[in-house]
C-alpha positions in Angstrom: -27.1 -42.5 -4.7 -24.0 -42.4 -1.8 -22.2 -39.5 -1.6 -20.0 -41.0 1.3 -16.7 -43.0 -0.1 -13.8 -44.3 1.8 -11.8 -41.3 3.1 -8.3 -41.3 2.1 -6.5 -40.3 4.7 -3.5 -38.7 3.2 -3.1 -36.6 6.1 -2.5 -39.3 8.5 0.5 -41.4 6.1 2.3 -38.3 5.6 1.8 -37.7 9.1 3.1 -40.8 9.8 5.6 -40.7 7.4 7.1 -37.5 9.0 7.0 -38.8 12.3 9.1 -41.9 11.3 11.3 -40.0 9.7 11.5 -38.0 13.1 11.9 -40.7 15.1 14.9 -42.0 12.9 16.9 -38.7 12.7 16.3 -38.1 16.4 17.9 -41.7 17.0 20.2 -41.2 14.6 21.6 -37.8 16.0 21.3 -39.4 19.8 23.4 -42.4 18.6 26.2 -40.1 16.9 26.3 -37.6 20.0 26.5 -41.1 22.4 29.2 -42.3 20.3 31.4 -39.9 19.8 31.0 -39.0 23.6 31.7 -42.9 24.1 34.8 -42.5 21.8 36.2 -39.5 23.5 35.8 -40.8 27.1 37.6 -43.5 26.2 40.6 -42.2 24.5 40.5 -39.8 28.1 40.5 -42.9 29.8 43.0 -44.5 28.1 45.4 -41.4 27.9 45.0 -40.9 31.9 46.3 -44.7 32.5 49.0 -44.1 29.9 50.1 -41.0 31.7 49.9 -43.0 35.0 51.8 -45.9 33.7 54.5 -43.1 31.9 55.0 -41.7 35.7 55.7 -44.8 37.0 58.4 -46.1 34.3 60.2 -42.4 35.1 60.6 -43.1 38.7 62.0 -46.7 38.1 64.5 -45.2 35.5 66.0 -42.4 37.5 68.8 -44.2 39.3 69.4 -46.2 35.7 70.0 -42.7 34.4 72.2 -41.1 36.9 74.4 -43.8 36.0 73.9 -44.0 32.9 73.0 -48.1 33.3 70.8 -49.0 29.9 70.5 -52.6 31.3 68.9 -51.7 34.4 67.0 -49.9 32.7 66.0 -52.5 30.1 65.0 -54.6 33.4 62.8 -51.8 34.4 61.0 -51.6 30.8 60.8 -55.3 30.4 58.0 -55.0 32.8 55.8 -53.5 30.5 55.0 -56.9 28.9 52.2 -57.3 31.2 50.2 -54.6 29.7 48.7 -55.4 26.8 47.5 -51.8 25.8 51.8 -50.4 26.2 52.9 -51.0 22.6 56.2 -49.4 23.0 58.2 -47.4 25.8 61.3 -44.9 25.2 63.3 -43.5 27.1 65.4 -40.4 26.9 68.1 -38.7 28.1 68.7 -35.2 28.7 70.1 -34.5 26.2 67.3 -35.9 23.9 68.9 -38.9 23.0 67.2 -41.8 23.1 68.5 -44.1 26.4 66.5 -47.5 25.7 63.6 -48.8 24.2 61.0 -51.3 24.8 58.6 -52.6 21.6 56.5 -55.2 22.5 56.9 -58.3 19.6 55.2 -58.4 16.9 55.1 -54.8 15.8 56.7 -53.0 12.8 59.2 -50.5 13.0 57.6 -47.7 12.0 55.8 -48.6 15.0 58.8 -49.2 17.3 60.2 -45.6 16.3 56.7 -44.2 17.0 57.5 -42.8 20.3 59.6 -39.9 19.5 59.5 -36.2 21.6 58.2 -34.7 18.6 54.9 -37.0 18.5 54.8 -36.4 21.9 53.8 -32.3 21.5 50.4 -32.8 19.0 48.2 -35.0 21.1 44.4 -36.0 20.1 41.2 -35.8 21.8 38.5 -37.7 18.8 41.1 -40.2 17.3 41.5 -43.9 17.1 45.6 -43.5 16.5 47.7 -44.5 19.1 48.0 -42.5 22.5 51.3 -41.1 23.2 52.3 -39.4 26.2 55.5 -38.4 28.2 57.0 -38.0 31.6 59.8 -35.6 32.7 62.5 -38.0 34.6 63.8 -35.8 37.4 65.9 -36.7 40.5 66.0 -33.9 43.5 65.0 -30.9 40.7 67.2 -32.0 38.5 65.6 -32.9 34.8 67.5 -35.9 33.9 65.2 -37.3 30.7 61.6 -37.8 29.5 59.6 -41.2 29.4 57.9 -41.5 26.1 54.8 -44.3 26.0 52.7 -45.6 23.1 49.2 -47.3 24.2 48.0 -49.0 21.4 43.4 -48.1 21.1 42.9 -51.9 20.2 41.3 -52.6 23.3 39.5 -48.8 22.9 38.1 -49.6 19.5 36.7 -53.2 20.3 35.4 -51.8 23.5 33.6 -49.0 20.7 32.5 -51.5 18.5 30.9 -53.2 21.4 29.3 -50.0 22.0 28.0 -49.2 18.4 26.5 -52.1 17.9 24.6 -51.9 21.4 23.6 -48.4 20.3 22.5 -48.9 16.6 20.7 -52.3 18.0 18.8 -50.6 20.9 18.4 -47.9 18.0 16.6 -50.8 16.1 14.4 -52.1 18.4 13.1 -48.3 19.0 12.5 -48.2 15.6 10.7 -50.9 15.7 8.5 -50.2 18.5 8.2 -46.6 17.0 6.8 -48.0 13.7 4.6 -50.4 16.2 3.2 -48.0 17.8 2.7 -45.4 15.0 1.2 -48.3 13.1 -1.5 -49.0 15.8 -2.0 -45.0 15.8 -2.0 -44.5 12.5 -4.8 -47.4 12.2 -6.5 -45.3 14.8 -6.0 -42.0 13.7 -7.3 -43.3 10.0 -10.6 -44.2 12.1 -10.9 -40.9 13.6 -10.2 -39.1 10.1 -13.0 -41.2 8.5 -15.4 -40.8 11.5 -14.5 -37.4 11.3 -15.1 -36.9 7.4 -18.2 -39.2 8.2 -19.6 -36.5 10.7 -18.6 -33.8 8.5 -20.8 -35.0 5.4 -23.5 -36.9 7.2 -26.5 -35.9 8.6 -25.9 -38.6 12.2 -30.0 -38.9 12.8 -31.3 -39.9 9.2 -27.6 -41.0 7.8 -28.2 -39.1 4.6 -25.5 -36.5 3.4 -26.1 -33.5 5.3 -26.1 -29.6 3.7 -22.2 -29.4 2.7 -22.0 -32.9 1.1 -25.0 -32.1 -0.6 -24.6 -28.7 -2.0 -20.8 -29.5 -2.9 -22.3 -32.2 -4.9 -24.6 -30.0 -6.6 -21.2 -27.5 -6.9 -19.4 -30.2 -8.6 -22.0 -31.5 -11.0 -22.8 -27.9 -12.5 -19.0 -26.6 -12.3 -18.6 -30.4 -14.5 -17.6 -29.7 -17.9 -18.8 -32.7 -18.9 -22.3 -32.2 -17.2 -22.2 -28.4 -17.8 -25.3 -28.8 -19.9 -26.9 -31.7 -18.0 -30.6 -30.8 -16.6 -30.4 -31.1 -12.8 -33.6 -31.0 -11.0 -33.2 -29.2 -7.2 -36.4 -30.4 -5.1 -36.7 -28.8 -1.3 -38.6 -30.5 0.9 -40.6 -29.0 4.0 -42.6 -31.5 6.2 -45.5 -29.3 7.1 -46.3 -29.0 10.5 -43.3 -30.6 12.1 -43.0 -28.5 14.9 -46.5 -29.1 16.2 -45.8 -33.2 15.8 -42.6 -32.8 17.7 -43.8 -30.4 20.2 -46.7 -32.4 21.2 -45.1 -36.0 20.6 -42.1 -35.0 22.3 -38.4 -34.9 20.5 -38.3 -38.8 20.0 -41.0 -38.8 18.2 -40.2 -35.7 16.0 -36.6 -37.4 15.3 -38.3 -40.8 14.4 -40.4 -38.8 11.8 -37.8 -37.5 10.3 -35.8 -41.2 9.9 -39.0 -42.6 8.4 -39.4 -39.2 6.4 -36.0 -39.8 5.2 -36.2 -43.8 4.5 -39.4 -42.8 2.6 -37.6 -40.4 0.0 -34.9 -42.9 -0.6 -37.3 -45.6 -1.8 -39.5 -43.5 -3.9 -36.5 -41.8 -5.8 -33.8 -43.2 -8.6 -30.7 -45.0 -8.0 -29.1 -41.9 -9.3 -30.9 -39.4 -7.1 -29.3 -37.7 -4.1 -31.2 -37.1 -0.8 -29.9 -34.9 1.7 -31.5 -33.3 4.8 -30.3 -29.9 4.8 -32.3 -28.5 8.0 -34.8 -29.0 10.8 -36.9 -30.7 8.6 -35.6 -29.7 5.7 -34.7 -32.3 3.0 -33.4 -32.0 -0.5 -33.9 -34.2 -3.6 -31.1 -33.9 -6.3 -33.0 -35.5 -9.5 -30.4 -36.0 -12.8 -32.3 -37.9 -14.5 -35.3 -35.7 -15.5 -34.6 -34.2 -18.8 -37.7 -32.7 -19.1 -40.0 -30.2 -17.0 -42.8 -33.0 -16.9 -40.4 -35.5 -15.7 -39.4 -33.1 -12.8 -43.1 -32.8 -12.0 -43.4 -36.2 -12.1 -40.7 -36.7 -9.4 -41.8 -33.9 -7.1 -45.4 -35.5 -7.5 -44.3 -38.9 -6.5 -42.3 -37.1 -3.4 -45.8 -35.6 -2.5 -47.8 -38.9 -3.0 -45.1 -40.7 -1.0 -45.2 -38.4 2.5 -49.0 -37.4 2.4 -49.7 -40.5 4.2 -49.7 -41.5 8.2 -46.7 -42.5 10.1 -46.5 -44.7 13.0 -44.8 -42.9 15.7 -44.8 -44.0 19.5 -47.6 -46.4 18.5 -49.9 -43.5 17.3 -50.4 -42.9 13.5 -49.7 -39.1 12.3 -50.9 -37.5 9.1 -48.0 -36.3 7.6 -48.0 -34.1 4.5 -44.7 -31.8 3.0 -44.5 -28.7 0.9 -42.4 -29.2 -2.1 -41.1 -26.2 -4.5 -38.2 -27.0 -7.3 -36.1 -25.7 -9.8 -34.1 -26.7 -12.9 -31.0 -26.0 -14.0 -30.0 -24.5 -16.8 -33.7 -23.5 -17.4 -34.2 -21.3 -14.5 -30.8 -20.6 -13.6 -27.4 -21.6 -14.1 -25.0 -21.5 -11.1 -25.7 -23.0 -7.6 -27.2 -19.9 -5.5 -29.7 -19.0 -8.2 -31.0 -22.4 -8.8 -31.4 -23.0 -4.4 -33.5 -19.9 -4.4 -35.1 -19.7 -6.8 -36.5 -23.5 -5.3 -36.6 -21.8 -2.0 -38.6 -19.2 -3.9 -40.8 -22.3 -5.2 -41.1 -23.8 -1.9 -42.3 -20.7 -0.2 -45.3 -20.5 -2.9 -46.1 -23.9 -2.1 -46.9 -23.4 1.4 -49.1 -20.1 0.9 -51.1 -22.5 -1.3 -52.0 -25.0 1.2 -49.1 -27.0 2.2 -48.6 -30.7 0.7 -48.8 -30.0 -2.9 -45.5 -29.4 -5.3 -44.7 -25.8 -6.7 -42.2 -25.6 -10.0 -40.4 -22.5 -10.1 -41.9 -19.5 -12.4 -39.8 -16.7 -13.2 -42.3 -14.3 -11.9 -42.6 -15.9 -8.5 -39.1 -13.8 -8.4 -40.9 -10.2 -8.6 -43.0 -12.0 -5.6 -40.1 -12.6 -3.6 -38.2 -9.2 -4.3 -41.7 -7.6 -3.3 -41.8 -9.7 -0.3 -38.2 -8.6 1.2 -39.3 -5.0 0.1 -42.2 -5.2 2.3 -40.8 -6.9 4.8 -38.3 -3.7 5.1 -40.6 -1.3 4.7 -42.8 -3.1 7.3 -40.1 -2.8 9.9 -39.6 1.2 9.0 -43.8 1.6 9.4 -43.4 -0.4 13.6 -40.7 2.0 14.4 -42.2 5.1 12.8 -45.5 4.1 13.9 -47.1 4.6 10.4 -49.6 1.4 10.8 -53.1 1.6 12.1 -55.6 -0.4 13.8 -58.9 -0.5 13.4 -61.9 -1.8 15.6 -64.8 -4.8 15.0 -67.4 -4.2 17.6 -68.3 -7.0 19.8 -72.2 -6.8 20.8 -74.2 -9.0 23.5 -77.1 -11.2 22.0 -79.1 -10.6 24.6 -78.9 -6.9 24.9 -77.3 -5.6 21.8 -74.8 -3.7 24.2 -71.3 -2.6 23.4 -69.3 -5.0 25.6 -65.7 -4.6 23.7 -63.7 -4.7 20.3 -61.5 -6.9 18.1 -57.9 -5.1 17.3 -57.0 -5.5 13.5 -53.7 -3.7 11.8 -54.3 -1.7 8.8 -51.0 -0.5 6.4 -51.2 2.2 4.4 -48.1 2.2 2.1 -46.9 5.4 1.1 -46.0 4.3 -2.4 -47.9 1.1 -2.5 -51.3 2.3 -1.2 -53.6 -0.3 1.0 -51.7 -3.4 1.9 -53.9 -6.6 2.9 -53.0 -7.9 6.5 -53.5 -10.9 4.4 -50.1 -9.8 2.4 -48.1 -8.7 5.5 -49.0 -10.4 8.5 -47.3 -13.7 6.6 -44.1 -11.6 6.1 -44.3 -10.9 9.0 -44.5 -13.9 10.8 -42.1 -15.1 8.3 -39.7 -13.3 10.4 -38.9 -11.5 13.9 -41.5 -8.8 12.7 -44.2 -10.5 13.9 -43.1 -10.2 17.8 -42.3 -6.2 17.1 -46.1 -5.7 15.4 -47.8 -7.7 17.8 -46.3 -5.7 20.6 -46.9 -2.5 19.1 -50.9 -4.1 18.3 -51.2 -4.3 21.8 -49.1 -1.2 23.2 -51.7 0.7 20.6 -54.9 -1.1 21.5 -54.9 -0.7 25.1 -54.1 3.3 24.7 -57.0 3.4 22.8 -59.2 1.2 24.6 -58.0 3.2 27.4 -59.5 6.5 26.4 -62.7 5.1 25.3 -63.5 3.3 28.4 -62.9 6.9 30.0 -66.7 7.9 28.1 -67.8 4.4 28.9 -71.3 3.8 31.4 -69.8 -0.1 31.1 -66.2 -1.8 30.8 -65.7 -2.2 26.9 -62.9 -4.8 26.6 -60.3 -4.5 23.6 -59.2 -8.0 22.5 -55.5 -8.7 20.4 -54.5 -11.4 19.0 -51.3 -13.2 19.7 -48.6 -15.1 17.9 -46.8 -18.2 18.8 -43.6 -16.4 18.3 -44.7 -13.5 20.6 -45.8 -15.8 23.1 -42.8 -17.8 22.9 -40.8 -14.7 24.2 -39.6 -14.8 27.7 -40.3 -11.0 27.6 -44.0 -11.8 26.7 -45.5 -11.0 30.2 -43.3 -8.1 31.1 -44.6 -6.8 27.4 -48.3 -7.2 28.6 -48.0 -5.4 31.9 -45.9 -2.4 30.4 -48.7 -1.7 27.9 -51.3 -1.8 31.1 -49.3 0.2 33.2 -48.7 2.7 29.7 -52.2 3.0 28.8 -53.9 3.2 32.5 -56.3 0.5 30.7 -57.7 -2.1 34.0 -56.7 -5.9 33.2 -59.7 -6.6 32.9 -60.4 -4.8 29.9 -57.8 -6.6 28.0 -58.6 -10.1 26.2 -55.7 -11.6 24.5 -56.7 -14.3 21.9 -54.5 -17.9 21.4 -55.1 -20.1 18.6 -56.0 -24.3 18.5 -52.5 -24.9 17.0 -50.4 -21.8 19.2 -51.7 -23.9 22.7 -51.0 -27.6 21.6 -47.4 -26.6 20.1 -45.7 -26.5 23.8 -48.7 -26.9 26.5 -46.8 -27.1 29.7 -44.8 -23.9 28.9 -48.1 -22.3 27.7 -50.4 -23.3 30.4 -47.9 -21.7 32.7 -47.8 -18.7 31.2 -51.3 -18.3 31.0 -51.5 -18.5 34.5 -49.1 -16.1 35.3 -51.1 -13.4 33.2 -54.6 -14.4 34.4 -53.5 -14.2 37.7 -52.4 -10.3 36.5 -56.8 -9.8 35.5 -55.9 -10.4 32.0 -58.8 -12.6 29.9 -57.8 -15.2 27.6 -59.7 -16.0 24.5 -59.3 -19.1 22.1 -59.7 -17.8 18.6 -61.0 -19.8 15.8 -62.1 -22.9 17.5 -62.4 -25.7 15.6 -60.3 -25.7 12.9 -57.6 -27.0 15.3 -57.7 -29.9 17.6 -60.7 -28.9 19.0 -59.7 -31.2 22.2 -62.1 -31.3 25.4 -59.0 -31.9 27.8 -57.2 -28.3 27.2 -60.5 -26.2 27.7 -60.7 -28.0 30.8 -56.9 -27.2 31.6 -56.0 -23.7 30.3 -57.3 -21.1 32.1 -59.6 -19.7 29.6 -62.1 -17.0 29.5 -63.7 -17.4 26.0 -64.1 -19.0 23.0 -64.6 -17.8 19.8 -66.2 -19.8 16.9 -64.8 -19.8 13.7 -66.3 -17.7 10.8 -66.6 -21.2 9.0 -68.9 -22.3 10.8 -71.0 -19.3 11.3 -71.4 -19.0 7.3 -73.3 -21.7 7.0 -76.0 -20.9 9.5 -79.0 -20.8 9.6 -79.5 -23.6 6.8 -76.7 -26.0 8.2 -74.0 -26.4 10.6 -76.9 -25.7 13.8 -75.8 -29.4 15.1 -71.9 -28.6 15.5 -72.5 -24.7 16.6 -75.2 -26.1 19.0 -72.7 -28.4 20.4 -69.9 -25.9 20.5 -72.0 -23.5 22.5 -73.4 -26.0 24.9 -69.6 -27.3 25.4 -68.5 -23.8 25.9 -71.0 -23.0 28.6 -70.5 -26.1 30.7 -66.7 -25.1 30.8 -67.9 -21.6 31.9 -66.6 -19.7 29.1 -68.1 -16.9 27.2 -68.9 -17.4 23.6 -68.5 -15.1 20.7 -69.6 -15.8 17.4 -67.2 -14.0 14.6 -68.4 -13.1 11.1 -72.1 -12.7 11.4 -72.9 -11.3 8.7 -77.1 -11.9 7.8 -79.9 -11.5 10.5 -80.8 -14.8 9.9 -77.5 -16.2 11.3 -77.8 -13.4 14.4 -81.3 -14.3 14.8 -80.7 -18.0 15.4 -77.5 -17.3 16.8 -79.4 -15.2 19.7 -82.1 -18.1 20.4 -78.8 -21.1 20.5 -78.1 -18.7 23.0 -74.7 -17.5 22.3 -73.3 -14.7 24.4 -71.6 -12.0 21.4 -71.8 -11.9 18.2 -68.6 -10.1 16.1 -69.3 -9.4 12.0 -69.9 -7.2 9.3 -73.9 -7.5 10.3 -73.1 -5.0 13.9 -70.1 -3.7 12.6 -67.5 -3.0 10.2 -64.1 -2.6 11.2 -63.5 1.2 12.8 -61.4 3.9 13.6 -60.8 4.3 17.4 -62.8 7.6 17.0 -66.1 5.4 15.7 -65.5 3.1 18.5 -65.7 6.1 21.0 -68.5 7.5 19.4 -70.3 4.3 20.0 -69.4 4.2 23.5 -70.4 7.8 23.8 -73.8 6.9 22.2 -74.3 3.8 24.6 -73.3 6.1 27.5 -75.9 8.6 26.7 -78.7 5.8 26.0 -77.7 4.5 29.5 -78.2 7.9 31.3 -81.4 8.7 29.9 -82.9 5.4 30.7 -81.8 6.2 34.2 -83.3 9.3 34.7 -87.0 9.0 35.8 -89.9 10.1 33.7 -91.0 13.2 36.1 -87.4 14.9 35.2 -87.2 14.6 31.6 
């Protein structure tokens, strides 16, 4: 099932809505302010040619006046036929009587009698009634009558019209283009909002809905009235492993996996399932159709079936297998952040058991989980208040049977809780930033110890520590090492640091590097638990490596099988120049054939449980004394 439908993008019409509606007032406004600006400049206009024209007719009429001739001054006004915007012309005397009057034909005579003294003192600025203006008549100071003239705005309004229309049709046409334009942008901007919503809901690499689309789908369904009681199965996916496939593929190959991951879960589940990848390499299966707990197995089963198989990436096929944990709703819980952990819970079970299998959700894997983040608090109180331990397994030489060093292992002793198993903690912490802080405070411990013991020792007695991928991923990682030397006073030499298989082939340029840069400080380098990993020729060659240790897996099986690969190991191991220590010898048969294969040390419960740094240096004080009395010739004892 799709989660992605056509955006509407109601934001962008009523933004283009608004703007067209801006766009129209703004003209609309501009057009007003234009014409009444146009209106008023030309009534100015027209009003300073009247006045002119006014000024004029006065100076003609003088004389006509003085002598109180109206026909000559008829003549003078007769001239005013010529103008076409003069509609009538008075003139008075001074006594305010009116002296003779031009009208030109055609006009009423309300109009003929417009041009009175009185009209004369209540001009208009915004008007499209006639202009009417005056001029004194005066001859050497002396004020002898006033011109009055009418311009008709005939001329002024069709010149206006003219205007208008100009101005509402260039208003047109930029509405027009506007709504062009705003078209073509709204188009694009409707593109952008749906690329946008697009890139807000989907995951871009695997084009499944990503973690918001997904768990607002799961929102929706179970805030649904109508699906209120609806079972809903929630299925998390983790590919196991991932990070080791995409560190030592490369990037390209880890994003291929997870397209072919994801095409994979979208054939093997319903049409009405949802698949989303939430994470990394995280994925999520929304099942609706599974009424029943069997039928959820079934799907989380068939999800299991469907990635446990090989995957062609960069022409090389990859064993791929996924952890799966799930929960239901409304059997185990009935709102959204209870149901995702307790599937998270689920999940996390299912990779303690062994990775690729499915886990359904059991209401006491929630006691597991609260006891989990307990200890994972309580585990960061113990680092900083130093209240862990460690312990010592004696490594001894085949040949010889002498002391040559010791395997540091944390013990916890909770103060309410009693004995925890490194088995219980050291996953919490590595399930977290813990694991960098204990490992750091392992080592910081072990090499004060070694430290003093090697002070009693006739021999260098070595202290080895093992190291995490996430404390070797730390760009602090080297400093860390050479502070806990220079602390301690314990030689470089003395201090073995041991790597896993998987912890070298997760990122081997960075780790080679590294490597070098602390064997070149006298640290030795020991690969622990060798083969069970890659067990690949080419790094022993490459790392700079001191010594391999053989798994306890294979040693268990010795004498009465296994000699062939341990044989090989051994032989390999030498020809590389390493030292080899077999771990968890624990029968003299197994040390006895371990001593003629010619292995180098031997680690187990056989030579020597796991010790207090006081057992260890009572060891060392033994093997000191046994030294000195061998060297001290028989004619002295």
């Amino acid at each position: 099932m799709n989660l992605h439908t056509a955006a509407t993008p109601t934001l962008t019409r009523s933004l283009g809505r608004v703007n067209l509606i801006g766009v129209t007032v703004a003209l609309l406004i501009s057009g007003i302010v234009l014409l009444v600006y146009q209106a008023v400049s030309l009534r100015a206009s027209l009003t300073d040619i009247a006045r002119l024209q006014a000024a004029m007719v006065s100076e003609n009429v003088s004389a006509a006046l003085v002598f109180g001739d109206r026909r000559a001054a008829g003549d003078v006004l007769q001239h005013m036929r010529s103008l076409p915007y003069v509609e009538s012309v008075a003139v008075f005397d001074k006594d305010d009587a009116r002296f003779v009057l031009y009208a030109r034909e055609g006009v009423s005579d309300a109009e003929r009698n417009e041009g009175t003294l009185e009209s004369v003192s209540h001009p208009r600025r915004l008007s499209f009634e006639d202009v009417i203006v005056s001029a004194p008549v005066e001859l050497n100071g002396e004020h002898l009558g006033t011109v009055v003239l009418v311009a008709t705005t005939e001329q002024m309004q069709a010149q206006f019209q003219r205007y208008a229309s100009f101005i509402f049709g260039a208003s047109a046409c930029a509405l027009l283009i506007a709504r062009f334009v705003m078209t073509r942008m709204k188009s694009r901007l409707n593109d952008a909002e749906r690329r946008l919503e697009y890139l807000a809901l989907t995951d871009p690499l695997t084009d499944l809905p990503n973690r918001r689309a997904f768990f607002e789908e799961l929102e929706r369904r179970i805030a649904s009235p109508a699906r209120s009681k609806a079972p809903l199965t929630l299925v998390l996916i983790d590919v196991d492993d991932f990070k080791t496939i995409n560190d030592t593929l490369g990037h390209g190959a880890g994003d291929e996996l997870l397209k072919l991951v994801a095409a994979a879960l979208k054939e093997t589940v319903r049409a009405g399932d949802i698949v989303s990848r939430i994470g990394g390499d995280e994925f999520a299966v929304l099942a609706s159709l599974d009424r029943e707990p069997h039928q959820s197995q079934s799907t989380a089963a068939k999800i299991v079936l469907a990635l446990a198989r090989p995957f062609t990436l960069q022409g090389r096929s990859v064993a791929v297998t996924a952890s799966i944990g799930y929960s239901r709703f409304p059997d185990d819980a009935d709102d959204v952040p209870a149901l995702v952990s307790n599937a998270d819970i689920a999940l996390y079970a299912a990779k303690n058991n062994g990775k690729n299998t499915a886990v359904a959700f059991e209401h006491h894997m929630v006691t597991q989980a609260q006891r989990r983040a307990r200890l994972e608090q309580d585990l960061r109180a113990a680092i900083g208040n130093d209240a862990l331990s460690v312990v010592y397994q004696p490594q001894f030489e085949c040949r010889t049977g002498k002391l040559t060093g010791a395997e540091a292992l944390v013990r916890w002793h909770h103060p309410h809780d009693g004995s925890i198993s490194p088995e219980e903690f050291i996953p919490i912490a590595e399930g977290s930033d813990l694991i960098v802080l204990l490992g750091t405070w392992v080592m910081r411990r072990a090499c004060r110890d070694a430290a003093q013991w090697n002070r009693r020792a006739s021999s260098p007695v070595s202290v080895s520590v093992n190291v995490s991928a996430r404390q070797l991923g730390q760009p602090t990682f080297t400093h860390d090492v050479l502070v806990a030397l220079a602390e301690s006073g314990l030689s470089s030499r003395s201090l073995v640091l041991e790597v896993t298989e998987s912890l070298l082939m997760e990122n081997v340029d960075d780790v080679t590097e590294l490597m070098k840069t602390i064997r070149a400080a006298g640290v030795r380098l020991s690969i622990d638990d060798f083969g069970t990993g890659y067990s690949s020729l080419s790094y022993l060659q490459n790392f700079p490596l001191n010594e391999l240790k053989i798994d306890r897996s294979f040693v268990r099986s010795l004498p009465e099988s296994g000699q062939p690969i341990v044989t090989a190991i051994i032989s390999m191991a030498h020809s590389f120049g390493l030292t080899v220590v077999a771990e968890g010898v624990e029968y003299p048969a197994q040390l006895a054939w371990l001593v003629d294969a010619q292995c180098d040390v031997v680690q187990g419960y056989l030579t020597g449980r796991p010790m207090s740094d006081v057992a260890i240096q009572r060891l060392v004080s033994a093997q000191r004394e046994t030294a000195l009395a061998l060297t001290v010739p028989a004619g002295d004892a």
